[in-house]
C-alpha positions in Angstrom: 0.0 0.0 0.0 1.8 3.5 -1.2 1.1 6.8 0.4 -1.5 7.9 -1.5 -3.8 5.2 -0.5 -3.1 5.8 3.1 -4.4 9.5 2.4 -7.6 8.5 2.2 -10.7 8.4 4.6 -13.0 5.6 5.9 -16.7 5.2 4.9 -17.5 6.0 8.3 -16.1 9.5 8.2 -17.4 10.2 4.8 -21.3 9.0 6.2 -20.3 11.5 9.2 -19.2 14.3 7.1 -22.4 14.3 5.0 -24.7 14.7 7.7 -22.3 17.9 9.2 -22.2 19.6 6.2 -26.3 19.1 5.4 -27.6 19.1 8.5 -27.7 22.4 10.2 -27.9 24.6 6.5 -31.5 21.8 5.9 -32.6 22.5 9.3 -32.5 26.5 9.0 -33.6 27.0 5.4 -35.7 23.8 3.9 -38.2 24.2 6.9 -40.6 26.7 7.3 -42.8 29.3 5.3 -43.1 28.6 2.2 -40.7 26.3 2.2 -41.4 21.7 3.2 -45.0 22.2 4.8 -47.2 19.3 4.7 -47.7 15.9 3.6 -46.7 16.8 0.2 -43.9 18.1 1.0 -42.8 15.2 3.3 -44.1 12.9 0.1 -41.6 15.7 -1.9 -38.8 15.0 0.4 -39.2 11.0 -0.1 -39.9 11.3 -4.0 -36.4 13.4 -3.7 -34.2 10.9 -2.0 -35.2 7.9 -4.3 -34.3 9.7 -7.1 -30.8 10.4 -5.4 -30.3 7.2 -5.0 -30.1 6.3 -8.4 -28.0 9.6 -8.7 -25.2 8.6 -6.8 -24.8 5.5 -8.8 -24.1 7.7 -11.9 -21.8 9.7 -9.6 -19.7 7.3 -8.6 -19.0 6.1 -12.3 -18.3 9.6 -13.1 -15.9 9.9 -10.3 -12.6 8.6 -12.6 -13.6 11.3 -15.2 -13.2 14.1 -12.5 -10.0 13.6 -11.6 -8.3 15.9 -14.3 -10.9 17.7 -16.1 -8.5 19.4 -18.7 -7.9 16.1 -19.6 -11.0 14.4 -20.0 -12.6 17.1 -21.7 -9.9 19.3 -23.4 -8.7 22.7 -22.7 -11.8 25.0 -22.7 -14.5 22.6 -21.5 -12.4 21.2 -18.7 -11.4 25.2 -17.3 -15.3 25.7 -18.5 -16.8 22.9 -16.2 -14.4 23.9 -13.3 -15.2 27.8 -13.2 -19.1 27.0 -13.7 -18.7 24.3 -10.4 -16.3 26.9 -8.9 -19.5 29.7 -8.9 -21.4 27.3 -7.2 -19.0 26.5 -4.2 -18.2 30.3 -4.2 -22.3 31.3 -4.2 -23.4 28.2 -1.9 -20.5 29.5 0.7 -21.6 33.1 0.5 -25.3 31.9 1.5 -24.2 29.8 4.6 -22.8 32.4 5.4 -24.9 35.0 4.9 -27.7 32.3 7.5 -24.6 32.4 10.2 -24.4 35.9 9.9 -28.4 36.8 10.3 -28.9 34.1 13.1 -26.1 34.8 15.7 -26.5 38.1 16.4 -29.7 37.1 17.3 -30.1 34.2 18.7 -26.4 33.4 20.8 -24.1 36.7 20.2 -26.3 40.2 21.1 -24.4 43.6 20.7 -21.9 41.8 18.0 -22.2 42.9 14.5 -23.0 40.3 12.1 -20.0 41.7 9.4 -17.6 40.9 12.0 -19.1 38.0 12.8 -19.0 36.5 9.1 -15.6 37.2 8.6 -14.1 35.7 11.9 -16.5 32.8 10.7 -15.2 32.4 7.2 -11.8 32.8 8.2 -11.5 30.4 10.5 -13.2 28.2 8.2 -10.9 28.9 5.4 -7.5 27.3 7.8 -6.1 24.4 6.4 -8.4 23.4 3.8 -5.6 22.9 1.2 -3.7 20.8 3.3 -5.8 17.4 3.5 -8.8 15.5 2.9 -8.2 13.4 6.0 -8.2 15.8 8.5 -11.6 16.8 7.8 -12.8 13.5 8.6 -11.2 13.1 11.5 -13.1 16.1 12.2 -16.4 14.6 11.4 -15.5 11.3 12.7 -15.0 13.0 16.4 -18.2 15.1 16.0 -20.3 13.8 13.5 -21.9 11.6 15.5 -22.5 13.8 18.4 -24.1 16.4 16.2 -26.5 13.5 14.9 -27.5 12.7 18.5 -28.0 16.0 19.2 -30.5 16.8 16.5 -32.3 13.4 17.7 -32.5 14.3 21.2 -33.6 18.1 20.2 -36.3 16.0 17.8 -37.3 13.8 21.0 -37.4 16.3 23.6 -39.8 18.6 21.4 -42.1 15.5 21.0 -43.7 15.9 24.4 -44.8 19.2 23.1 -46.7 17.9 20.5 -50.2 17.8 20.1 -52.4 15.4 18.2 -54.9 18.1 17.3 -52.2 20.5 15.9 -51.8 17.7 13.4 -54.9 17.5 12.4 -55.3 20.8 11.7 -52.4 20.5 8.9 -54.2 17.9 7.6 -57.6 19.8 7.4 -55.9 23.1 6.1 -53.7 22.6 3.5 -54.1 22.7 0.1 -52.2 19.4 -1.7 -52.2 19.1 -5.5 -49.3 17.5 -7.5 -47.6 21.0 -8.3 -47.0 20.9 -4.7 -45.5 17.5 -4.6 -43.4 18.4 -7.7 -42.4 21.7 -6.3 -41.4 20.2 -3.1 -39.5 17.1 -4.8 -37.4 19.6 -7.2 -36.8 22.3 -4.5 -34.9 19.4 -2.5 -32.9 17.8 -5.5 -31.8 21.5 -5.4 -30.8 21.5 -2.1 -28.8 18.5 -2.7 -27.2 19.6 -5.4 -24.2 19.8 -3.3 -23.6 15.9 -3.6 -23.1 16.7 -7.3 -19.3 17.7 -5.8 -19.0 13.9 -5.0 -16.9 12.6 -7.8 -14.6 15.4 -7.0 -13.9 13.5 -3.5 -13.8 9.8 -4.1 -10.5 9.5 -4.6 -9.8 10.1 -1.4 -12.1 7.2 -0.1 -11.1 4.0 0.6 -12.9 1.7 -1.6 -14.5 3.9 -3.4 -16.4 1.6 -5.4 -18.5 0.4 -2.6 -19.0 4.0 -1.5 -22.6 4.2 -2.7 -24.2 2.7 0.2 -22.2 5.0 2.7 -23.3 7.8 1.0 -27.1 6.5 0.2 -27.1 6.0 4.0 -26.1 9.4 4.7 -28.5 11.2 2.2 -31.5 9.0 3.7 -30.2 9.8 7.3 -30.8 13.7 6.6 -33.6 13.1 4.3 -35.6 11.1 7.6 -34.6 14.3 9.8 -36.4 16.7 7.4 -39.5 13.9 7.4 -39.5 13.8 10.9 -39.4 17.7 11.0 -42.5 18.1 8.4 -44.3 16.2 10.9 -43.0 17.8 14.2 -43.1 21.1 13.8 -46.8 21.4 12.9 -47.5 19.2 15.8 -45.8 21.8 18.4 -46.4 25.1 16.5 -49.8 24.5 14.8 -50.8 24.9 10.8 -51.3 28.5 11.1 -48.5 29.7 13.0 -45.6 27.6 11.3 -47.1 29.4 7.7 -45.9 32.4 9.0 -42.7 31.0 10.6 -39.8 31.6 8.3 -37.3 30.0 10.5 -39.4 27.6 12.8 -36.5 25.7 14.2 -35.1 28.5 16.3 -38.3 28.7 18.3 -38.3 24.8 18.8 -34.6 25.1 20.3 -35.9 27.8 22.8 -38.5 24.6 23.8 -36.6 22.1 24.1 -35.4 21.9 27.1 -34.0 18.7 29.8 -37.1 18.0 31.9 -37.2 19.8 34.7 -35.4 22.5 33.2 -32.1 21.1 34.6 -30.1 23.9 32.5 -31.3 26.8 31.7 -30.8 28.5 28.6 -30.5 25.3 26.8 -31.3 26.3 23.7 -28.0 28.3 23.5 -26.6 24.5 23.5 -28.6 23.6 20.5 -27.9 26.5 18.8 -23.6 25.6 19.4 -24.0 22.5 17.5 -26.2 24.4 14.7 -23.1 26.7 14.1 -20.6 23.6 14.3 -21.9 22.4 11.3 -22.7 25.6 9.5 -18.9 26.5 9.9 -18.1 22.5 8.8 -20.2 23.3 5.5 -18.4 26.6 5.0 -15.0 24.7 5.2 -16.0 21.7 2.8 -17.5 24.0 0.2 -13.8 26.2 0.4 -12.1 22.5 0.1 -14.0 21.4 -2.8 -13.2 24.6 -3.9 -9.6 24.0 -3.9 -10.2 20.6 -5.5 -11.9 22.0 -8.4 -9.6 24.1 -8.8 -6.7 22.4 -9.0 -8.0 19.4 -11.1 -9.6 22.0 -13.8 -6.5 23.5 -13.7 -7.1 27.6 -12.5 -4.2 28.0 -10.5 -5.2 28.3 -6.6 -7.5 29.7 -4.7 -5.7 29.5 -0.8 -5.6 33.3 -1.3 -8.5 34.7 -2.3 -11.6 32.3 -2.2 -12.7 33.0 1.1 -12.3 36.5 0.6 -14.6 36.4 -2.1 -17.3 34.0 0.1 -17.3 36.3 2.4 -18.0 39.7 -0.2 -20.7 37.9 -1.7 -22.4 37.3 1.4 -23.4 41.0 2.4 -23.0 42.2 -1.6 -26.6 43.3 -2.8 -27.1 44.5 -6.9 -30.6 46.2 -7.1 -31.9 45.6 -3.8 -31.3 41.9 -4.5 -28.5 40.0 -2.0 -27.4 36.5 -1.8 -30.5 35.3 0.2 -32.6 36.4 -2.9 -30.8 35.4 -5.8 -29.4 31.8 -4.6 -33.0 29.9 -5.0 -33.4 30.7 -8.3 -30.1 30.3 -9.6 -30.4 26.8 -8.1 -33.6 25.5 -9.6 -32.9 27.5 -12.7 -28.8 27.7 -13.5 -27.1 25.0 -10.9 -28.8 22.0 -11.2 -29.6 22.2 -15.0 -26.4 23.2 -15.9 -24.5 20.5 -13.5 -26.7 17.8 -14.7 -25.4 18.9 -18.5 -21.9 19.0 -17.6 -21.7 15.6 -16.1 -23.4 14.2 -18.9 -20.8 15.4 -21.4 -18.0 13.9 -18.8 -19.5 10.6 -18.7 -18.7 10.4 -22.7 -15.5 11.7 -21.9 -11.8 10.4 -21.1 -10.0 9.6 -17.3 -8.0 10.8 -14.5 -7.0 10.7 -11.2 -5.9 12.9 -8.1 -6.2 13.9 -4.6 -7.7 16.8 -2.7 -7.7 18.8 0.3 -9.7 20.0 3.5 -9.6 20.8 6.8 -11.7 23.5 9.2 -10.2 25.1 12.7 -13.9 25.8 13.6 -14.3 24.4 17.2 -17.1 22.9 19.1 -16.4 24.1 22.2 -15.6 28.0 21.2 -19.0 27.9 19.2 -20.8 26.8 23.0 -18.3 29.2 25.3 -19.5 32.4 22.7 -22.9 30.9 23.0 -25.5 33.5 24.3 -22.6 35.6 26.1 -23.0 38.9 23.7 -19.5 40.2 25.1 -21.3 41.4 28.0 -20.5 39.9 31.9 -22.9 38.2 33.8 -22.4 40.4 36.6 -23.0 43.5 34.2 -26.8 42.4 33.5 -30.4 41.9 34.7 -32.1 39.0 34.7 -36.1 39.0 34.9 -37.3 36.1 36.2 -41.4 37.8 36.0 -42.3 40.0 33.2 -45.7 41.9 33.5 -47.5 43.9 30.8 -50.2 45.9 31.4 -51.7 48.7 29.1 -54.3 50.0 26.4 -54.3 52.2 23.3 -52.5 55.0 24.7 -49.7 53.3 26.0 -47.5 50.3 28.3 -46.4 49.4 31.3 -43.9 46.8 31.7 -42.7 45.4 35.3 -39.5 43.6 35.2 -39.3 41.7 38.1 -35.4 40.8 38.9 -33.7 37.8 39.8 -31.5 38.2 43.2 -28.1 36.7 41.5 -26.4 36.7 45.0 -28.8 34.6 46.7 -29.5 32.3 43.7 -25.8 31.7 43.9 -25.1 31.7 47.6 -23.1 34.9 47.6 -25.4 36.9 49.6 -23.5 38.2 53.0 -25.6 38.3 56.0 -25.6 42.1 55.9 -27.3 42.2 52.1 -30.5 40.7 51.5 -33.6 41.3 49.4 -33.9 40.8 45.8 -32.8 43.6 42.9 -36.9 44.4 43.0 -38.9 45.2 40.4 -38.5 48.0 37.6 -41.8 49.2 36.1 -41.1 51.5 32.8 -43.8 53.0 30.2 -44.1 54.5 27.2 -46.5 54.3 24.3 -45.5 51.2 22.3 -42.5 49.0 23.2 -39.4 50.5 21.4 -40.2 53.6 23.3 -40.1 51.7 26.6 -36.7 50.4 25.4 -35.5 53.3 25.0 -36.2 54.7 28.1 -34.6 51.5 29.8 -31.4 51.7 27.7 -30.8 55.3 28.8 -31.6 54.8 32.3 -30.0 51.9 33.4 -26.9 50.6 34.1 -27.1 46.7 33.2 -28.1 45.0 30.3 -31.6 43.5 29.9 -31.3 39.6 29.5 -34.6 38.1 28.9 -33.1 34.8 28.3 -34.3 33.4 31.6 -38.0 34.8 32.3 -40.2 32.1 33.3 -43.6 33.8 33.7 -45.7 36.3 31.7 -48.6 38.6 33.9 -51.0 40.2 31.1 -53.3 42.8 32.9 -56.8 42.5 32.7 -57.1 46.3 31.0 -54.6 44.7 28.1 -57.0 42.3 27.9 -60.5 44.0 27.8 -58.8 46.6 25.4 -57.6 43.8 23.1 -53.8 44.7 22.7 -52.3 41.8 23.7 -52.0 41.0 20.1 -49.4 43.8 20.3 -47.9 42.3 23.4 -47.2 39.1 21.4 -45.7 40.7 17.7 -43.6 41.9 20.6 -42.1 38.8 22.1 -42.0 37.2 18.4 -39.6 39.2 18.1 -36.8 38.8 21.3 -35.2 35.7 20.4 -34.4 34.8 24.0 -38.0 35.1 25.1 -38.3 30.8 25.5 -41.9 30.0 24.6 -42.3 27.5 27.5 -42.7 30.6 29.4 -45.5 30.4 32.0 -48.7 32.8 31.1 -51.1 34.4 33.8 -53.1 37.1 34.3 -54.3 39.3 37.0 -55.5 42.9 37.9 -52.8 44.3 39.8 -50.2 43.9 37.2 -47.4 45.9 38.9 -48.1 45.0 42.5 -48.3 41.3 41.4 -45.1 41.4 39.3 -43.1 43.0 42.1 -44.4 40.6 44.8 -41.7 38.8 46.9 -42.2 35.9 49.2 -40.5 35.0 52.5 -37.1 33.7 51.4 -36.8 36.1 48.7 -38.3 34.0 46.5 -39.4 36.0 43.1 -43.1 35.4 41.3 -41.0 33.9 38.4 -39.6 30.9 41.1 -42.7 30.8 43.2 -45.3 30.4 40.1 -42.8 27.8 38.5 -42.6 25.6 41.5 -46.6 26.1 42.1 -47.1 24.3 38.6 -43.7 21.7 38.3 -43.0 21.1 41.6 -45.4 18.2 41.6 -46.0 14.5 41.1 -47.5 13.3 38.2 -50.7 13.0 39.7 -50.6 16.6 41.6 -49.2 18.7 39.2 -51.3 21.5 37.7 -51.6 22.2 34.5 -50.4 25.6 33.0 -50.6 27.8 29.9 -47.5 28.4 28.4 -46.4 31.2 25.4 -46.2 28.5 22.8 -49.9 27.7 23.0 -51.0 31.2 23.1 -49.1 31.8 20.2 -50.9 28.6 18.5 -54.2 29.9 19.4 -53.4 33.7 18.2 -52.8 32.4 14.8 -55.3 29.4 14.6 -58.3 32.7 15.3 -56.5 35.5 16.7 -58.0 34.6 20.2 -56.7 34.4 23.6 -57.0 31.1 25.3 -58.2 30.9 29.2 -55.3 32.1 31.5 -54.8 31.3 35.3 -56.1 34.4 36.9 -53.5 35.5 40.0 -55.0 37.0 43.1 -53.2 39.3 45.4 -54.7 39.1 49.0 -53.0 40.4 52.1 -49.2 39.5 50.4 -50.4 36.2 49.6 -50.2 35.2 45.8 -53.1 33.3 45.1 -54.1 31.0 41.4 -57.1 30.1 40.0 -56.7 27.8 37.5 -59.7 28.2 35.0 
């Protein structure tokens, strides 16, 4: 056995690096509004994959022909077919990127901005690939697997959110007609058009020949994710609300939490291994990149192709950026145009050659930045209560705070008492922002509020429709957040217990704190968001009663 063949990687860690590289760009962009909805477009999905089954067959006996390009199809076809796959890697990286960018600023890294972000990103993801096809697998061989388990735990824990009805409503809702089915089916061939680049890396896999089922296996592995998902996310969201979701996996991760919320903020968690593999696509595209490169014979791109990702991610022409243009140049340019190529390749000569990868993108940075926003614990406020109260003319918001130092154990005997309760208004929300940004010290984390108090005059004046557009829109707002309401918004809000236990902590243990056959059942944000867009209604909310500093519920 020479050298070469010892460069090469096991079926294991090519199976592993196909589901890092498709797995967290599927589970941001294929689900959602107007994107797989439905039993057509789970049939879509599943019409999809048998048809790449068959496709990888024909790539695998058009892997020798990719090995020198010039040579198998002359001078200008070969430099042709390389710059055409070239745009693709180039494009495809710019709109990974361009996903990273839009969801860490919001949902882990707050106060960062999202240029600086991208480029950190894309240069780390750009070390190394030159160097070696099998360090990438080593890569995915180490964390392949827990990324997999990961996504199936996330799919698992958000299954005891589920409800039956929720699926029935999909069911009784949608519209299915074949142009759905064939719309669906051709929308994720064009998503996988990225395991067109295969022939470019089976020379570097040890028999190569018997590759198909590794691969097969990893396509139907991340195929059966976005099944599961089609199902799932109705099931927890509801018909109407995931239609008008255009990212519906971030709000499961803010659900899906250990029971018993054992760690809080575990979302942040979720969203760690999401970025992993976002920064493991960005590095293979560079790598195949480099490959393409060099086997079409265009000189090298260790200089300037991540330079070029990372330009093309924030570059708009005519109002019209990445985000917009990459669908259609998929369905429309990509996958015609590859499908042309290979064709003439297949009729063509031989060749043979290595490649090169390799990403210094690391797990456990991506979990330390997670949710940290450059600002110190110790340098923020943490409501544990949030209560809204107001009508047309205006808001009140009462933030009531957690007491870090006794949470902690840090309290001296001199210090006690919680941080209180901060009330703030203004006439929509930005303005009570405002107000809070320029007249207080710390930062506002809502990332660990665990009840919502709606007053009674929100109610009766109908603007907690307003109240919820609201917290659609703070990512770290979890929607297993406990919802009540009451008269006394403010006093209730502020209320402390003996112990200096906060509303947030007192109402949480009232409902969890339980047996199975004692516990009481709550309303949580989720559901009032189902039931806001099933018919724009409220559903019934434990009423809180403040008598002689005693909290009170009446469960309705």
């Amino acid at each position: 056995m020479d050298f070469t063949e010892n460069n090469r990687i096991s079926h294991r860690q090519l199976y592993r690096q196909i589901v890092l590289a498709f797995g967290a760009p599927f589970l941001l962009c294929l689900l959602g509004r107007e994107t797989l909805l439905g039993l057509w477009g789970a049939a879509g999905t599943a019409g999809a994959l048998m048809l790449l089954c068959f496709y990888v067959i024909f790539l695998i006996r058009l892997a020798p022909f990719c090995q020198d390009l010039k040579k198998t199809a002359g001078s200008f076809w070969g430099r042709g077919m390389g710059i055409f796959f070239l745009i693709y890697i180039l494009l495809t990286g710019a709109f990974v990127l361009s996903v990273l960018e839009k969801i860490v600023p919001v949902s882990l890294l707050t106060g960062v901005p999202g240029s600086l972000l991208s480029f950190l990103a894309v240069l780390a993801c750009s070390l190394g690939t030159h160097k070696g096809m099998q360090k990438r697998g080593r890569m995915a061989e180490v964390s392949g697997g827990l990324f997999l388990g990961v996504v199936l735990l996330m799919m698992a824990l958000s299954l005891g959110q589920s409800r039956v009805s929720y699926l029935r409503e999909m069911w009784e809702a949608a519209a299915y007609t074949p142009a759905s089915f064939l719309k669906s089916m051709y929308g994720v061939l064009c998503a996988f058009g990225g395991i067109g680049l295969l022939p470019f890396s089976l020379g570097h896999v040890e028999k190569q020949g018997s590759a198909g089922k590794t691969v097969v296996l990893g396509l139907l592995t991340i195929g059966g994710i976005l099944i599961g998902m089609v199902f799932l996310l109705p099931a927890v969201f509801g018909w109407e609300r995931l239609k008008n979701e255009p990212c519906p996996i971030l709000p499961l991760l803010a659900g899906a939490n250990l029971p018993g919320n054992v760690l809080a903020r575990f979302d942040v968690l979720w969203m760690g291994f999401l970025l992993y593999s976002l920064m493991f696509s960005i590095g293979s595209l560079l790598f195949y990149g480099h490959e393409v490169i060099r086997r079409s014979h265009l000189g090298s791109g260790k200089y300037w192709m991540a330079l070029v990702v990372y330009v093309l991610s924030f570059v708009r022409i005519k109002g019209m950026g990445i985000e917009e243009a990459y669908g259609p140049y998929l369905g429309y340019v990509f996958v015609p145009g590859m499908l042309f190529f290979q064709f003439m390749l297949f009729l063509g000569g031989r060749g043979r050659r290595r490649r090169t990868g390799a990403v210094a993108a690391v797990l456990g940075m991506c979990l330390l930045l997670g949710g940290c926003a450059g600002i110190e614990p110790e340098k923020r406020m943490y409501p544990l209560a949030l209560g809204i109260d107001g009508d047309q003319e205006g808001f009140t918001l009462t933030y009531a705070m957690a007491d870090l130092k006794k949470a902690t154990g840090q309290e001296k005997t001199e210090e006690g008492g919680s941080e209180g309760a901060l009330s703030i208004t203004g006439k929509d929300f930005e303005e009570i922002e405002e107000i809070y940004n320029r007249s207080q010290e710390k930062y506002l984390d809502m990332g660990h509020l665990q009840v919502l108090v709606l007053g009674d005059r929100l109610i009766r004046e109908r603007q907690w429709g307003r109240v919820l557009e609201y917290l659609s829109r703070e990512p770290f707002v979890g929607e297993n957040v406990y919802v009540f309401r009451t008269e006394e918004t403010e006093k209730v809000t502020a209320w402390s217990g003996g112990g200096g236990r906060s509303l947030g902590e007192y109402l949480t243990g009232l409902l969890e704190n339980r047996t199975a056959g004692q516990k009481r059942r709550g309303v949580t944000l989720r559901q009032v968001y189902h039931q806001w867009y099933k018919d724009g209604t409220l559903p019934e909310l434990p009423r809180i009663i403040l008598e002689k500093d005693r909290i009170q519920v009446q469960l309705e």
